[in-house]
MIMARTOR-475609 format. One record per residue: residue number from 0; residue in three letters; x, y, z of N, C-alpha, C, O, CB in turn. Coordinates in nm, 4 decimals. Atoms other than C-alpha are relative to their C-alpha. Last residue first. Glycine has a CB too. Layout:
BEGIN
 num residuo      nxx      nyy      nzz     caxx     cayy     cazz      cxx      cyy      czz      oxx      oyy      ozz     cbxx     cbyy     cbzz
 NUM     ALA        X        Y        Z        X        Y        Z        X        Y        Z        X        Y        Z        X        Y        Z
...
//
This chain:
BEGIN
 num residuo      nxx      nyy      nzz     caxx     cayy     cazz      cxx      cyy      czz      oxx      oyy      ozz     cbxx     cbyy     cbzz
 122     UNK  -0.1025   0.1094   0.1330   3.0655   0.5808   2.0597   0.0978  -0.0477   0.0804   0.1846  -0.1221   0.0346   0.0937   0.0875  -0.1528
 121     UNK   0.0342   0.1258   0.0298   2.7835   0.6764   2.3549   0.1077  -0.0731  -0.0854   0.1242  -0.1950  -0.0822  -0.1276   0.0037  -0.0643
 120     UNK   0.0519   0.0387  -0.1419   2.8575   1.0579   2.5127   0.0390  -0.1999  -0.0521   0.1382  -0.2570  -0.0068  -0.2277   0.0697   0.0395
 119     UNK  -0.0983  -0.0169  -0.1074   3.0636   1.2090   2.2551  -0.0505  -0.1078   0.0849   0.0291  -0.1945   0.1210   0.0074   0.1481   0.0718
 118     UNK  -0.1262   0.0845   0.0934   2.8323   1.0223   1.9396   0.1174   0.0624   0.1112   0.2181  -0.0080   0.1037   0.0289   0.0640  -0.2170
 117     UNK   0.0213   0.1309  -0.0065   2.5197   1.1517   2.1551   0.1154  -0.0925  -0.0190   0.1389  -0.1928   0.0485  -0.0926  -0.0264  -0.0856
 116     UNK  -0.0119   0.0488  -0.1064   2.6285   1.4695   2.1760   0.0070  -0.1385   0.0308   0.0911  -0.1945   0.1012  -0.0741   0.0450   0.0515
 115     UNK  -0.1485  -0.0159  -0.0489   2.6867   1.5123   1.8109   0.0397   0.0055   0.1618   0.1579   0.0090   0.1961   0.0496   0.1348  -0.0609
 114     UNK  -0.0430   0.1157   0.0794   2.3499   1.3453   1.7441   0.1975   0.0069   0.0493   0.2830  -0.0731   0.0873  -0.0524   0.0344  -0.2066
 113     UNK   0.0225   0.0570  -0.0352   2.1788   1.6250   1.9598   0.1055  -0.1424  -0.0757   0.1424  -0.2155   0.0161  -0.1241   0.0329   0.0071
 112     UNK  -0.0820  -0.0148  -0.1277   2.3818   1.8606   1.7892  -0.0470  -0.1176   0.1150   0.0439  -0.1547   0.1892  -0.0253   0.1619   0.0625
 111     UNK  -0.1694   0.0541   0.0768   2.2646   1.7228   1.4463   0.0592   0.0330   0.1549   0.1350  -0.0515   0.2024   0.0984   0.1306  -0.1785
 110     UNK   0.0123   0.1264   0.0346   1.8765   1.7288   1.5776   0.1919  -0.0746  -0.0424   0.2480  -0.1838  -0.0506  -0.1269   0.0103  -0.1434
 109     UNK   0.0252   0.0361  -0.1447   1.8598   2.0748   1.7385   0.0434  -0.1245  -0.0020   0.0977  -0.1661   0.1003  -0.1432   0.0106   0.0557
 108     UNK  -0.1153  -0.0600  -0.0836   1.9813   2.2354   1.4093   0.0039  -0.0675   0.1651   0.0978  -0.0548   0.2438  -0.0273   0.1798   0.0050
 107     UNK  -0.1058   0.0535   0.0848   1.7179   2.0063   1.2028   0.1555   0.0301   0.1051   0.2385  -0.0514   0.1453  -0.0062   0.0948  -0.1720
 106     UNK   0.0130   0.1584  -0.0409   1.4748   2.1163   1.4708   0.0854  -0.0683  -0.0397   0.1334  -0.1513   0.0375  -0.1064  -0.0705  -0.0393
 105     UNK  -0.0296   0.0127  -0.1297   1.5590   2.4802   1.4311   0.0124  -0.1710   0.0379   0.1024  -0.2299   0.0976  -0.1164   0.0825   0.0818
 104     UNK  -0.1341  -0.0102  -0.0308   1.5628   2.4517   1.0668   0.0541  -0.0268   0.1073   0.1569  -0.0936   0.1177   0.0358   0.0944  -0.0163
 103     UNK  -0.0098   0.1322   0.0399   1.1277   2.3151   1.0925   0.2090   0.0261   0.0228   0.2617  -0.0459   0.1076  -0.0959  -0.0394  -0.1975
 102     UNK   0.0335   0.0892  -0.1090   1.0955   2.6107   1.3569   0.0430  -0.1733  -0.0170   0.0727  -0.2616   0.0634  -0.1613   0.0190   0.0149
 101     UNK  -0.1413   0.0048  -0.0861   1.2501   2.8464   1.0755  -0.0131  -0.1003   0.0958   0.0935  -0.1588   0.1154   0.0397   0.1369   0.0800
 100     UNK  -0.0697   0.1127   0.0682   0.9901   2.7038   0.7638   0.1072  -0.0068   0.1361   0.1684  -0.1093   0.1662   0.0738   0.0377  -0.1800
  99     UNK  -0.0026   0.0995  -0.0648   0.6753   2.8429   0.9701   0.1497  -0.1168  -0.0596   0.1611  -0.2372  -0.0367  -0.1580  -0.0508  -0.0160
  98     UNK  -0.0035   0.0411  -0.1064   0.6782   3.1745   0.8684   0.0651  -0.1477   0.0972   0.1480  -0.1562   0.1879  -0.1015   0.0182  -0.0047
  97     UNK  -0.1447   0.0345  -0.0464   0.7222   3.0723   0.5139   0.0653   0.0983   0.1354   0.1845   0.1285   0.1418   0.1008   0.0237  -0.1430
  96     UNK  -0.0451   0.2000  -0.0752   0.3682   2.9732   0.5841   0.1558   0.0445  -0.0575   0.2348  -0.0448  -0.0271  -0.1061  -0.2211  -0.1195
  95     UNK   0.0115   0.0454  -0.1515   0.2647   3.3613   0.5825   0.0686  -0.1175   0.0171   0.1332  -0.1426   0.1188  -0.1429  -0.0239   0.0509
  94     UNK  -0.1445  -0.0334  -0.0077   0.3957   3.3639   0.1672  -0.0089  -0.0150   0.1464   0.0831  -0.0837   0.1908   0.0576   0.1509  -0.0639
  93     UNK   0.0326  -0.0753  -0.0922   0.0451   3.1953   0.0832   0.1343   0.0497   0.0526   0.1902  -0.0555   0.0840  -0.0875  -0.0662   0.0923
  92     UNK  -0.0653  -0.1147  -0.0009   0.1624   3.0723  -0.2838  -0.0448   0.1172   0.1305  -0.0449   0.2387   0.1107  -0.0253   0.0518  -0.1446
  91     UNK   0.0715  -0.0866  -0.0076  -0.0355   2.7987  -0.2612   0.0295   0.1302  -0.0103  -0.0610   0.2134  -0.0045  -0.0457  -0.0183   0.0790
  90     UNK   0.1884   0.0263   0.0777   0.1064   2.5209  -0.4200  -0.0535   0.1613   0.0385  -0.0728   0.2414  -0.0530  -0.1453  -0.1687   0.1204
  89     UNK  -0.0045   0.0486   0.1464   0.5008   2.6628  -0.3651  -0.0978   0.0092  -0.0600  -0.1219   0.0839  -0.1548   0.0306  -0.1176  -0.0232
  88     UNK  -0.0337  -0.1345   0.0362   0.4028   2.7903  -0.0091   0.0199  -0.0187  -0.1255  -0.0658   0.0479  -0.1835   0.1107   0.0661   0.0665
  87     UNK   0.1252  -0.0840  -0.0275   0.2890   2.4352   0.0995  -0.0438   0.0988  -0.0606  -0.1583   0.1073  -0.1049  -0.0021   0.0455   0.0990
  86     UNK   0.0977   0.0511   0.1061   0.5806   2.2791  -0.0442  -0.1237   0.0622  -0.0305  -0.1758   0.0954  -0.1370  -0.0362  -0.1217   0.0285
  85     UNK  -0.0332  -0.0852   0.0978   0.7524   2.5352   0.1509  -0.0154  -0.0694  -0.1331   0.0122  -0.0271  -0.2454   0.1328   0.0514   0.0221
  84     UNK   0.0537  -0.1627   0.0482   0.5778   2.4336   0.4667   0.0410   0.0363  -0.1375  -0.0474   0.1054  -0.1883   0.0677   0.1273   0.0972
  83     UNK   0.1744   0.0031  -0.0152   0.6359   2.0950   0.4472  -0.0524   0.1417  -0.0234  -0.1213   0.1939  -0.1111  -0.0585  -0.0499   0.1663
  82     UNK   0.0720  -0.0018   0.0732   1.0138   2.1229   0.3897  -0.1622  -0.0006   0.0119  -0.2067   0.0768  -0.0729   0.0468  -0.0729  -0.0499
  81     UNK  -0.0434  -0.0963   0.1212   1.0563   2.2851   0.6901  -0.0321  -0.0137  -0.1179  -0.1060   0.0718  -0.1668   0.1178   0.0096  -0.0196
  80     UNK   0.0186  -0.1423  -0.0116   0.7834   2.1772   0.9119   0.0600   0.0799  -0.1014   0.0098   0.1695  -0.1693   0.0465   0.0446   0.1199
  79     UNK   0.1098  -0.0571  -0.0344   0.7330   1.8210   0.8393  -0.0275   0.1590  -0.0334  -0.1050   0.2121  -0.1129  -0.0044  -0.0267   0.1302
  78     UNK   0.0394   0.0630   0.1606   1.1038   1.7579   0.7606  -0.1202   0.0951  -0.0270  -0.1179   0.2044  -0.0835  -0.0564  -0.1935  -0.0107
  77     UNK  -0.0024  -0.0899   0.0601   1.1626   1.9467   1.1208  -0.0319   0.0022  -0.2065  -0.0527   0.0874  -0.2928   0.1259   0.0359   0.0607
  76     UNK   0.0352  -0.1149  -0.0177   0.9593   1.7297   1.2805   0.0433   0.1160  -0.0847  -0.0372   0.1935  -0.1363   0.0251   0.0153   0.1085
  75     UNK   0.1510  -0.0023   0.0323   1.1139   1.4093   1.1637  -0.0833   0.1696  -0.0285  -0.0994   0.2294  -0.1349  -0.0722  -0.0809   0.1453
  74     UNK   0.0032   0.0049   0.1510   1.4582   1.5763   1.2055  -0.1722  -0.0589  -0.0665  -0.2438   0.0005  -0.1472   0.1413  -0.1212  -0.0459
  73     UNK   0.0322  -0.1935   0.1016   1.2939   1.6541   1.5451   0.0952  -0.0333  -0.0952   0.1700   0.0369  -0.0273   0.0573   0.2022   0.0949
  72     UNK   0.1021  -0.0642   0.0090   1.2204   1.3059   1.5885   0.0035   0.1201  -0.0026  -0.0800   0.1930  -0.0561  -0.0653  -0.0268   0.0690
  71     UNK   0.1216   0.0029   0.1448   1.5126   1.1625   1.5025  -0.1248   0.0288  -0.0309  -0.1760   0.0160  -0.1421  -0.0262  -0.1006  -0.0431
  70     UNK  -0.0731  -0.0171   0.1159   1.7754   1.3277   1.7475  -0.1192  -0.0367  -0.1770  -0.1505   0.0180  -0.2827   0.1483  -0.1263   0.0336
  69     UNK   0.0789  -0.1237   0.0259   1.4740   1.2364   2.0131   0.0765   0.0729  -0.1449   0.0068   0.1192  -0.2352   0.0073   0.1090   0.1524
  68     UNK   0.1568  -0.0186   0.0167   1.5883   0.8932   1.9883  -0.0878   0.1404  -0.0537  -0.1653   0.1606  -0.1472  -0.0494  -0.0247   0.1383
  67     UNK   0.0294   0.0559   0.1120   1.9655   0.9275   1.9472  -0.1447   0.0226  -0.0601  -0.1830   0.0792  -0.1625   0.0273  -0.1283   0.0199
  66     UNK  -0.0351  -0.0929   0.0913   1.9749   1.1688   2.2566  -0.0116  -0.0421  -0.1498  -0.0473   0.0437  -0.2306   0.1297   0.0387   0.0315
  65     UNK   0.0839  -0.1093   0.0046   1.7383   0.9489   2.4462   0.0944   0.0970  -0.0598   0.0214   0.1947  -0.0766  -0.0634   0.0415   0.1372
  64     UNK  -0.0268  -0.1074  -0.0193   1.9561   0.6132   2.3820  -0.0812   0.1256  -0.0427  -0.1033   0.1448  -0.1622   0.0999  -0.0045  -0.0365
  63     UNK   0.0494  -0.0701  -0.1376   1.7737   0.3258   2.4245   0.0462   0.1685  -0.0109  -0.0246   0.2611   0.0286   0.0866  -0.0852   0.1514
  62     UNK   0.1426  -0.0545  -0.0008   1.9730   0.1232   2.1971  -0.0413   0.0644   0.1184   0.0156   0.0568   0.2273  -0.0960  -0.1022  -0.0231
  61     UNK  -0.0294  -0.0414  -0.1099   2.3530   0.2134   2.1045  -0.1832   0.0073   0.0639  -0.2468   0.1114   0.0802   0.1049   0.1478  -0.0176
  60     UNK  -0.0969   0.0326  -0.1186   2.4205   0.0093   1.8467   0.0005   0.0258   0.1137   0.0641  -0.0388   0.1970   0.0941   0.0313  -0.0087
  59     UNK   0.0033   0.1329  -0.0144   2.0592  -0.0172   1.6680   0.1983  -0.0263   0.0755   0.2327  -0.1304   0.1315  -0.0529  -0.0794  -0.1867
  58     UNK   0.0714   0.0876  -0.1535   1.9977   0.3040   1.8124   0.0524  -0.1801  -0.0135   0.0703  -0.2639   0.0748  -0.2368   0.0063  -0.0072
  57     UNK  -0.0825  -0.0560  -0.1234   2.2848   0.4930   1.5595  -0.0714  -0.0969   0.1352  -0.0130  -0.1459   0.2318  -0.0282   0.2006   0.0203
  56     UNK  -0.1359   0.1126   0.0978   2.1707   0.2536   1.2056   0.0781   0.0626   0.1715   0.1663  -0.0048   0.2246   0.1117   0.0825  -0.2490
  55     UNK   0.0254   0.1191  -0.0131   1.8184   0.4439   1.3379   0.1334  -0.0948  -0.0072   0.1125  -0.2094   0.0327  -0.0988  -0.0254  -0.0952
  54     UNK   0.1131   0.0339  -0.1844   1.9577   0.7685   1.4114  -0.0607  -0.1403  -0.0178  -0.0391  -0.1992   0.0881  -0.1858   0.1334   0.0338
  53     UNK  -0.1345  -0.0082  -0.1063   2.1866   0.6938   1.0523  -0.0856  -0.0138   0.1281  -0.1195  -0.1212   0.1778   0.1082   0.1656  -0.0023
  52     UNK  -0.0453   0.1262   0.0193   1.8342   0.6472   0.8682   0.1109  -0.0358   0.1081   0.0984  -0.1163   0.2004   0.0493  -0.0113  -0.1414
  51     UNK   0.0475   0.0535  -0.0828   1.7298   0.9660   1.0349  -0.0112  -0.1527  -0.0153  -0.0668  -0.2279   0.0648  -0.0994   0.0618   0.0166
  50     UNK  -0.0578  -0.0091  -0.1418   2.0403   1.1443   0.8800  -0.1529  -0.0842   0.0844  -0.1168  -0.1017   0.2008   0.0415   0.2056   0.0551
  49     UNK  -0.1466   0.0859  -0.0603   1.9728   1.0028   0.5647   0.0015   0.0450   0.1098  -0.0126  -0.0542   0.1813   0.1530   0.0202  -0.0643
  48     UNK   0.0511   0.1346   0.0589   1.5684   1.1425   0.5236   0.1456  -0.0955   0.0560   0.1438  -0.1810   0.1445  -0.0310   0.0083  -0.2065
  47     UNK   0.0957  -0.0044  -0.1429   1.7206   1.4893   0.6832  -0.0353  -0.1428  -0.0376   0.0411  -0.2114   0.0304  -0.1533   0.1302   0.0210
  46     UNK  -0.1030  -0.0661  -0.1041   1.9292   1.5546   0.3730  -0.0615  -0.1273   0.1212  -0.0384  -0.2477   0.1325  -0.0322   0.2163   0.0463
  45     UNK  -0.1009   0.1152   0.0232   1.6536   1.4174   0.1389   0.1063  -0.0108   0.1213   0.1079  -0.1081   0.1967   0.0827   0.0261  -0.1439
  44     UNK   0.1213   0.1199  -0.0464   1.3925   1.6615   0.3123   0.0695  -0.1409  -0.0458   0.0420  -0.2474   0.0093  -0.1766   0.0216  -0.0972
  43     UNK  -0.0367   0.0146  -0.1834   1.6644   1.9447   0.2875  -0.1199  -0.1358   0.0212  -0.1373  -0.1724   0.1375  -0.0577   0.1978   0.1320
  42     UNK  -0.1953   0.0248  -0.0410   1.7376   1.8841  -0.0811  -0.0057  -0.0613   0.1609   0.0414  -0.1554   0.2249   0.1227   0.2036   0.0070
  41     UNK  -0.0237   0.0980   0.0668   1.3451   1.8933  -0.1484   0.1426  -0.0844   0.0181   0.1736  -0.2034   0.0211  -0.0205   0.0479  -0.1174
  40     UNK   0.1339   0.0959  -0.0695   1.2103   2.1356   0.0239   0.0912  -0.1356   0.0187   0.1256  -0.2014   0.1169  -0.1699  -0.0327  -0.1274
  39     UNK  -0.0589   0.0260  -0.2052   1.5238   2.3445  -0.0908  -0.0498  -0.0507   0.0650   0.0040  -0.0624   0.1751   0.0097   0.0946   0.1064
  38     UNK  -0.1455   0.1144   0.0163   1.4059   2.2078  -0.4914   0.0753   0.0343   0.1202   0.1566  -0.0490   0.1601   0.1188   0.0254  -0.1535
  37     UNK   0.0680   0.1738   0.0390   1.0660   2.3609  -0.4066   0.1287  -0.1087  -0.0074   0.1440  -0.2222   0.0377  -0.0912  -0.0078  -0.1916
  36     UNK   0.0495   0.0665  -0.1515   1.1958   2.6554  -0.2900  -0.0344  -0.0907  -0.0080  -0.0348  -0.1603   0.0935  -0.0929   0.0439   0.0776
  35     UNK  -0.1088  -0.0275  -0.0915   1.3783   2.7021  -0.6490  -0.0202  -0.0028   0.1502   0.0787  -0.0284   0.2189   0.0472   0.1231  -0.0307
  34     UNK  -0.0660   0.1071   0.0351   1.0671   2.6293  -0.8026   0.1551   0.0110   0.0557   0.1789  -0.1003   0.1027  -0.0139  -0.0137  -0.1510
  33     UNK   0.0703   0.1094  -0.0527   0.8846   2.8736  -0.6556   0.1131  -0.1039  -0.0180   0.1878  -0.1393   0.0732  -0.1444  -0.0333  -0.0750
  32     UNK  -0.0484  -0.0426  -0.1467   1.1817   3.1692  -0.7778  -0.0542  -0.1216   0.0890   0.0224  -0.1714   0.1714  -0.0691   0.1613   0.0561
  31     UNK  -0.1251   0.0326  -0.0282   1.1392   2.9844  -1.1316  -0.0008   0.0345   0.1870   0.0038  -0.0541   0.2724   0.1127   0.0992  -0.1102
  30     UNK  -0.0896  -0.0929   0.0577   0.7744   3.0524  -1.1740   0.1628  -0.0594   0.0832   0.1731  -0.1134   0.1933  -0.0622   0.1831   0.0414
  29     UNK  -0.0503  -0.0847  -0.1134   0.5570   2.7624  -1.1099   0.0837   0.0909  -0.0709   0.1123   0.0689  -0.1886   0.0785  -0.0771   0.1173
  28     UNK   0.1001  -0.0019  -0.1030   0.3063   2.5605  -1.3372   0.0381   0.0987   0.0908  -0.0463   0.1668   0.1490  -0.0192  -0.1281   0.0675
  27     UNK   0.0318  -0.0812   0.0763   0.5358   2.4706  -1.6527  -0.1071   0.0782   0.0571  -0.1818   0.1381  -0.0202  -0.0219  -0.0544  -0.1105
  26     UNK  -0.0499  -0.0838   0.0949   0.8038   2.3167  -1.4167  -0.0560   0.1195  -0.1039   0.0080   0.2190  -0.1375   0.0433  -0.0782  -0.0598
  25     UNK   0.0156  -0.1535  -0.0528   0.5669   2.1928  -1.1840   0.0733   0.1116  -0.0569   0.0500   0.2318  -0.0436   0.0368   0.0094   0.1364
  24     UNK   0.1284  -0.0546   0.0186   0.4970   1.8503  -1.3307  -0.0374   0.1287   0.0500  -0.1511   0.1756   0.0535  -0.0825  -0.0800   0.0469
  23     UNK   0.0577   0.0012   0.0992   0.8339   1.8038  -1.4615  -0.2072   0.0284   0.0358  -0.2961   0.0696  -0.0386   0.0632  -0.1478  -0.0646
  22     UNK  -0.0773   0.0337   0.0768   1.1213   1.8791  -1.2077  -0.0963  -0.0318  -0.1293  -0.0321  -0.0127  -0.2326   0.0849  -0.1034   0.0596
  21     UNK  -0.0276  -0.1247   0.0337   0.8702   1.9296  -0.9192   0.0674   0.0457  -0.1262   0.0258   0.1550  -0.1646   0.0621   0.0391   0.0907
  20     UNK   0.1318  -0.0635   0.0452   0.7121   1.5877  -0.9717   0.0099   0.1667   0.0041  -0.0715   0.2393  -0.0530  -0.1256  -0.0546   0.1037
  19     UNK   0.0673  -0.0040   0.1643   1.0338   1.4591  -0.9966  -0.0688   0.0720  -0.0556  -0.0594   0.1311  -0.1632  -0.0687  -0.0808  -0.0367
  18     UNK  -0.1029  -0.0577   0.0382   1.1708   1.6077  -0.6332  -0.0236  -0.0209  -0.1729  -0.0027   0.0669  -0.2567   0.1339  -0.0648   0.0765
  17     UNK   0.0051  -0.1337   0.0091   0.8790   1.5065  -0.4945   0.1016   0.0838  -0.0792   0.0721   0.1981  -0.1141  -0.0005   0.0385   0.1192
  16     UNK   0.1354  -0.0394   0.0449   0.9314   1.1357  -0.5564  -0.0430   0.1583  -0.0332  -0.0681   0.1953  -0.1479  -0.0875  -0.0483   0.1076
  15     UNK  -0.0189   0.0520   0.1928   1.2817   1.1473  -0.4981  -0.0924   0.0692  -0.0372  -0.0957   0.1853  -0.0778  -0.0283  -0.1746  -0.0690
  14     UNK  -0.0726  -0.1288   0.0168   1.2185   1.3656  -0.1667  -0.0118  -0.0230  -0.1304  -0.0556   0.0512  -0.2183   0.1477   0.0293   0.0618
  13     UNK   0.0602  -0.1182   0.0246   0.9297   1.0868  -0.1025   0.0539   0.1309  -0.0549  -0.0219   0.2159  -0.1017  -0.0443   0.0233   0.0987
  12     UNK   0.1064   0.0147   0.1687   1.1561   0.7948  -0.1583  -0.1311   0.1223  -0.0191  -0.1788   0.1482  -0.1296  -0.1114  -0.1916   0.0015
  11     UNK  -0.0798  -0.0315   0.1777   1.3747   0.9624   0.0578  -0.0688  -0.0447  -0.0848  -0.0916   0.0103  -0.1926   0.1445  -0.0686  -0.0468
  10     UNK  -0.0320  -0.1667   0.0035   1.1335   1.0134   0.3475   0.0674   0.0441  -0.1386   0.0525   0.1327  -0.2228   0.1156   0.0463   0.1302
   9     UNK   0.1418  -0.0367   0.0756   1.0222   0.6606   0.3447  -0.0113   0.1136  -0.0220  -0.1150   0.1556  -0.0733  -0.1198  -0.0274   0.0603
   8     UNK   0.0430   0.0447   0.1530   1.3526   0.5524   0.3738  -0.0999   0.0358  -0.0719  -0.1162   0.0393  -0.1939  -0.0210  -0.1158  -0.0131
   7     UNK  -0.0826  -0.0715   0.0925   1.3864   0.7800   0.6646  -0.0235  -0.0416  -0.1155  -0.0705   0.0321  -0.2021   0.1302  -0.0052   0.0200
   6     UNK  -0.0258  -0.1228   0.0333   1.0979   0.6487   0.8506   0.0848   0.0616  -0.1412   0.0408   0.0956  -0.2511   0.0579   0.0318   0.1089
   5     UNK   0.1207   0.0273   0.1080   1.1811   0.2524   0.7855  -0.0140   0.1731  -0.0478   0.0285   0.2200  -0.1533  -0.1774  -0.0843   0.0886
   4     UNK  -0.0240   0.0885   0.1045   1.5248   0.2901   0.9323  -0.1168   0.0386  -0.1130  -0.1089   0.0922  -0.2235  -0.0050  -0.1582   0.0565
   3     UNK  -0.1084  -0.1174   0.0414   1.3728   0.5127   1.2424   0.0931   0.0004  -0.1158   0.1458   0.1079  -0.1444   0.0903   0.0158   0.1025
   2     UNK   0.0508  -0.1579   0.0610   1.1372   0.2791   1.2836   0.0399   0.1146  -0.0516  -0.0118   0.1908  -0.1333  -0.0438   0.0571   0.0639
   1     UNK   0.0276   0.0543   0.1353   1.4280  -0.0349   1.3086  -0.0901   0.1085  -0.0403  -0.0537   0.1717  -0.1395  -0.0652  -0.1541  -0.0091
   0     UNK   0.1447   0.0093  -0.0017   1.5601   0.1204   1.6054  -0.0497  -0.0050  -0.1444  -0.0310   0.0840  -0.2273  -0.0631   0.1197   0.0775
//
Protein backbone atom coordinates (compact mmCIF):
# COMPACT_ATOMS: atom_id res chain seq x y z
CA UNK A 1 0.00 0.00 0.00
CA UNK A 2 1.63 2.88 -1.43
CA UNK A 3 0.24 5.21 1.90
CA UNK A 4 2.00 3.38 4.08
CA UNK A 5 5.35 4.06 1.80
CA UNK A 6 4.56 7.73 1.67
CA UNK A 7 3.66 7.80 5.67
CA UNK A 8 6.87 6.43 6.81
CA UNK A 9 9.00 8.52 4.60
CA UNK A 10 7.36 11.32 5.90
CA UNK A 11 8.07 10.18 9.35
CA UNK A 12 11.82 9.91 8.72
CA UNK A 13 12.28 13.04 7.21
CA UNK A 14 10.60 14.39 10.27
CA UNK A 15 12.86 12.23 12.87
CA UNK A 16 15.88 13.76 10.70
CA UNK A 17 14.34 16.96 10.81
CA UNK A 18 13.63 16.81 14.54
CA UNK A 19 16.47 15.16 15.38
CA UNK A 20 18.61 18.46 14.03
CA UNK A 21 16.59 20.86 15.52
CA UNK A 22 17.16 19.07 18.82
CA UNK A 23 20.95 18.71 18.19
CA UNK A 24 21.36 22.56 17.66
CA UNK A 25 18.36 24.53 18.32
CA UNK A 26 17.66 22.91 21.67
CA UNK A 27 20.95 22.24 22.79
CA UNK A 28 21.38 25.69 24.53
CA UNK A 29 17.51 25.69 25.53
CA UNK A 30 17.14 22.22 27.36
CA UNK A 31 19.00 20.64 30.12
CA UNK A 32 20.73 17.46 29.20
CA UNK A 33 18.13 14.97 30.97
CA UNK A 34 15.34 16.87 28.20
CA UNK A 35 17.53 16.37 25.66
CA UNK A 36 18.08 12.90 26.17
CA UNK A 37 14.08 12.36 25.77
CA UNK A 38 14.21 14.26 22.93
CA UNK A 39 16.82 12.07 21.20
CA UNK A 40 14.26 8.72 22.43
CA UNK A 41 11.46 10.74 20.54
CA UNK A 42 13.58 10.78 18.05
CA UNK A 43 15.28 7.20 17.70
CA UNK A 44 11.86 5.64 18.30
CA UNK A 45 10.02 7.88 15.65
CA UNK A 46 12.88 6.90 13.07
CA UNK A 47 12.58 3.22 14.23
CA UNK A 48 8.83 3.17 13.67
CA UNK A 49 9.17 5.54 10.33
CA UNK A 50 11.12 2.09 8.67
CA UNK A 51 8.97 -0.36 10.00
CA UNK A 52 5.87 1.39 8.40
CA UNK A 53 7.74 1.69 5.17
CA UNK A 54 8.28 -2.27 5.39
CA UNK A 55 4.04 -2.52 6.24
CA UNK A 56 3.76 -0.76 3.10
CA UNK A 57 6.81 -2.76 0.99
CA UNK A 58 4.64 -5.87 3.26
CA UNK A 59 0.87 -4.87 1.52
CA UNK A 60 2.32 -4.35 -1.70
CA UNK A 61 2.94 -8.34 -1.69
CA UNK A 62 0.50 -9.39 0.35
CA UNK A 63 -2.46 -6.77 -0.31
CA UNK A 64 -5.42 -6.58 1.81
CA UNK A 65 -3.94 -7.99 4.56
CA UNK A 66 -5.63 -6.79 8.04
CA UNK A 67 -2.66 -7.76 10.11
CA UNK A 68 -0.25 -5.76 7.75
CA UNK A 69 -2.76 -2.90 7.64
CA UNK A 70 -3.53 -2.31 11.14
CA UNK A 71 0.40 -3.30 11.89
CA UNK A 72 0.85 0.35 10.44
CA UNK A 73 -1.50 2.16 12.05
CA UNK A 74 -0.63 1.60 15.48
CA UNK A 75 3.07 2.26 14.64
CA UNK A 76 1.39 5.41 13.20
CA UNK A 77 -0.37 5.81 16.49
CA UNK A 78 2.16 4.94 18.54
CA UNK A 79 4.72 7.60 16.74
CA UNK A 80 1.96 10.13 17.60
CA UNK A 81 1.75 9.09 21.11
CA UNK A 82 5.17 8.08 22.04
CA UNK A 83 7.34 10.25 20.49
CA UNK A 84 4.69 13.02 20.45
CA UNK A 85 4.28 13.18 23.86
CA UNK A 86 7.90 13.51 24.80
CA UNK A 87 8.44 16.19 22.38
CA UNK A 88 5.63 17.64 24.11
CA UNK A 89 7.26 17.13 27.59
CA UNK A 90 10.70 18.45 26.30
CA UNK A 91 8.85 22.07 25.15
CA UNK A 92 6.81 22.15 27.99
CA UNK A 93 8.20 20.50 30.60
CA UNK A 94 4.56 19.27 31.85
CA UNK A 95 5.93 15.83 33.30
CA UNK A 96 1.78 14.51 33.30
CA UNK A 97 2.26 13.89 29.36
CA UNK A 98 4.90 11.34 30.13
CA UNK A 99 1.77 9.60 31.14
CA UNK A 100 0.83 9.24 27.82
CA UNK A 101 4.29 7.94 26.25
CA UNK A 102 3.28 3.94 27.47
CA UNK A 103 0.02 3.73 25.18
CA UNK A 104 2.29 5.16 22.24
CA UNK A 105 5.04 1.68 23.33
CA UNK A 106 2.05 -0.40 23.57
CA UNK A 107 1.14 0.27 19.99
CA UNK A 108 4.70 -0.10 18.77
CA UNK A 109 4.59 -3.58 20.86
CA UNK A 110 1.15 -4.38 19.29
CA UNK A 111 2.47 -3.39 15.85
CA UNK A 112 5.78 -5.79 15.56
CA UNK A 113 3.68 -8.80 16.81
CA UNK A 114 1.06 -7.99 14.57
CA UNK A 115 3.73 -7.97 11.70
CA UNK A 116 5.17 -11.21 13.14
CA UNK A 117 1.83 -12.81 12.70
CA UNK A 118 1.29 -11.61 9.60
CA UNK A 119 4.82 -12.84 8.14
CA UNK A 120 3.62 -16.66 9.81
CA UNK A 121 0.29 -16.36 8.40
CA UNK A 122 1.05 -14.62 4.66
CA UNK A 123 5.06 -15.17 3.57
Amino acid sequence: MKFFVVIGAINAFLAVALGAFGAHGLKDRLEPYYLDIWKTGVTYQMFHAIGIVVVGLLLSRVAGSALFTWSGWLMLTGIIFFSGSLYILCLTKISILGAITPIGGVCFLAAWILIVVGAIKHL
